[in-house]
C-alpha positions in Angstrom: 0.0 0.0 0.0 2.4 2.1 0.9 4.1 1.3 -2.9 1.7 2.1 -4.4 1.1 5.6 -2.3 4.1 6.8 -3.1 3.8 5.9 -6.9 0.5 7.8 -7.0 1.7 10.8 -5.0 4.9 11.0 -7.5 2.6 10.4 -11.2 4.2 6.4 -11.2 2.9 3.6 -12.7 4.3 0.5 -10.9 3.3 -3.4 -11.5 4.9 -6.7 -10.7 5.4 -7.4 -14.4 8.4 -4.5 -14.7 10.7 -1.8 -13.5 9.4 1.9 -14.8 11.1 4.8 -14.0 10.0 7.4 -11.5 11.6 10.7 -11.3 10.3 12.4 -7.4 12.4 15.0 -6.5 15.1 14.4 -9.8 16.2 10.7 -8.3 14.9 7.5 -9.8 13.1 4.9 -7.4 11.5 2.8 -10.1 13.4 0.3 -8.6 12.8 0.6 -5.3 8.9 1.0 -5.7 9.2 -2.0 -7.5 11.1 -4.4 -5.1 8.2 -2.6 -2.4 5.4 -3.6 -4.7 7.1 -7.3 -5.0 8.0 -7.8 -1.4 4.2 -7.3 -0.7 3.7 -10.6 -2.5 5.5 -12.6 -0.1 2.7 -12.0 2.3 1.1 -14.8 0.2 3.3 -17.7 1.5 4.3 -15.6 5.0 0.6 -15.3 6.6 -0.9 -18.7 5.7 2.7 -20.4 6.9 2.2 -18.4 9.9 -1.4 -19.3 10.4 -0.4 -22.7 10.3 2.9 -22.8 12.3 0.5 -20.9 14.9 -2.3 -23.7 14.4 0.6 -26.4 15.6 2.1 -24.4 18.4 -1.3 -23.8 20.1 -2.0 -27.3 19.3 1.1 -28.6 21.1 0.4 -26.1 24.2 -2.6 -27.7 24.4 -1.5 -30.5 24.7 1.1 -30.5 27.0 -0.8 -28.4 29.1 -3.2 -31.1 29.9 -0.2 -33.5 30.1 1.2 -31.3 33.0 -2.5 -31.0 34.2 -2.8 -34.6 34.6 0.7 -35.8 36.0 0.6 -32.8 39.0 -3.1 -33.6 39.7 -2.4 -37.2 40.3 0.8 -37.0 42.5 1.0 -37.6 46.1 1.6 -34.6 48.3 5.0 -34.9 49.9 4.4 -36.2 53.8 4.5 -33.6 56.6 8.1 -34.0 58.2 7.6 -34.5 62.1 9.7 -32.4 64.1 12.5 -34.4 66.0 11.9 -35.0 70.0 15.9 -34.6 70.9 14.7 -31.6 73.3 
């Protein structure tokens, strides 16, 4: 979005298919609009694996919550130690 602001503000066309020049300011950042406008692509793999990487984490927390539920809800408390009669 942010890509594409810039190109609009500075009279740019920008795509994924090419570089196209864009003068702002007497400096050309056709290039870096475009690697901008690119890098937002990424977001195609990056949020689904992280949906899914998040899915197995809570998953596993899940489970060894209720692991760690069960094995300290089952234990013995330790026996009260009696105090010695030497006095």
């Amino acid at each position: 979005m942010l890509c594409s602001a810039i190109a609009n503000a500075g009279g740019c066309k920008v795509d994924e298919g090419s570089v196209h020049p864009c003068i702002i300011n007497g400096h050309d950042y056709g290039q870096l609009l475009y690697s901008l406008g690119v890098l937002g692509l990424l977001m195609l793999v990056t949020i689904p694996g992280g949906l899914f990487a998040f899915a197995v984490w809570f998953i596993l927390l899940t489970l060894h919550r209720a692991s760690w539920r069960k094995r300290f809800s089952a234990a013995v408390p330790p026996p009260i130690p009696r105090p010695s009669s030497s006095a």
